[in-house]
C-alpha positions, -999 to 999 in steps of 0.1 A, spaced: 132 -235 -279 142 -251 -249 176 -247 -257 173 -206 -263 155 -206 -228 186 -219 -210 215 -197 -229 191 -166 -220 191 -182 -182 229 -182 -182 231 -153 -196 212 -137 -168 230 -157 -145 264 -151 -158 256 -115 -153 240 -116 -118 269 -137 -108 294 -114 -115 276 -85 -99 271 -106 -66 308 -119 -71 322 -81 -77 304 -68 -46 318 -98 -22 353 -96 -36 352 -54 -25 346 -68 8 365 -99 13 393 -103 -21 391 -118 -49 404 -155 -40 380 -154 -9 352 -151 -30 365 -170 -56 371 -199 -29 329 -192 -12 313 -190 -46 327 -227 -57 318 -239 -26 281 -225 -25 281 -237 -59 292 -272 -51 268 -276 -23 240 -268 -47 253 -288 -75 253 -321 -53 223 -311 -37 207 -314 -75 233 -345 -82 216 -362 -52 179 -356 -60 179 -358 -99 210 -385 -103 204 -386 -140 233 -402 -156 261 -431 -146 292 -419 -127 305 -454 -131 311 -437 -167 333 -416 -156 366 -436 -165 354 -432 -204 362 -393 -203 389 -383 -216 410 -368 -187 414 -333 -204 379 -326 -198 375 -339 -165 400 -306 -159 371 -283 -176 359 -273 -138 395 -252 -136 380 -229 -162 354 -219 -136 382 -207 -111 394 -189 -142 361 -171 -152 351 -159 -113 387 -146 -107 388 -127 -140 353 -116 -141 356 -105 -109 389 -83 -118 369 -73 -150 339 -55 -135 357 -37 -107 378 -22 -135 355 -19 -163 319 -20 -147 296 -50 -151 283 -35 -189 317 -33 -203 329 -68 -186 299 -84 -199 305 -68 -233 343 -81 -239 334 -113 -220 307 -122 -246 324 -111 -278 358 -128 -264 329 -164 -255 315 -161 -292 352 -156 -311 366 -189 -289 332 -214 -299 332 -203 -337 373 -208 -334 364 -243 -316 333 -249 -342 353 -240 -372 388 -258 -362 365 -290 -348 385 -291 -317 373 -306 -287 352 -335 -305 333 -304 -316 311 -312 -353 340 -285 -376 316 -259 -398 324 -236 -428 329 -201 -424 302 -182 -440 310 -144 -451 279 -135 -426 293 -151 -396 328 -133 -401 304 -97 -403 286 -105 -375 316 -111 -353 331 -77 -369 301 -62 -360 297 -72 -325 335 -61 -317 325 -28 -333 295 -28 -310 319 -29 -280 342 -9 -293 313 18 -298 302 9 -260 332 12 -241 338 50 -261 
């Protein structure tokens, strides 16, 4: 349950974000706000970091270096969001963004890259992914 409660959280956030983000980048552009957004977000990240401190950073040498890059993805995802909505409008954005997030995890489940448990393909799955494209495709007409 817990675990539903935090995608639907990011959902909402990922969406609100890019909203917020799309609206500063009209003002400012889109590497200023890509530039305040990671900062704001770092200050409140260590701000949590500093009051929770859950974990061991000492562990830090055990990751592999590959994902220790994983934060670069973030620049990616503001930047391209941001492009995305002043194009497409935050419905449509949010519509290719979550169909293009689901096809890359069941590519990353299925394969078992990333130290990820690898699953079968079940004829459902492949329908529901067919189905949501055609749901965005049925959106954006």
């Amino acid at each position: 349950m817990k675990g539903i409660l935090f995608a639907v959280i990011a959902g909402l956030s990922i969406t609100m974000q890019g909203v917020f983000n799309s609206s500063m980048n009209q003002v400012i552009s889109g590497w200023h706000t890509t530039v305040i957004v990671h900062l704001v977000g770092f200050v409140i990240a260590l701000t949590f970091y500093l009051t929770k401190r859950d974990g061991d950073i000492r562990r830090l040498p055990s990751v592999r270096p590959l994902y220790i890059t994983g934060g670069t993805f973030g620049v990616v995802v503001i930047f391209s969001e941001l492009y995305a909505f002043n194009e497409l409008g935050p419905a449509s954005a949010i519509a290719i963004l979550l169909v293009a997030q689901l096809l890359t995890a069941f590519i990353v489940e299925i394969k078992g890259w990333f130290e990820e448990k690898k699953i079968a393909v079940k004829g459902y799955q492949l329908l529901g992914v067919a189905l949501m494209i055609t749901g965005v495709v049925l959106f954006k007409l």
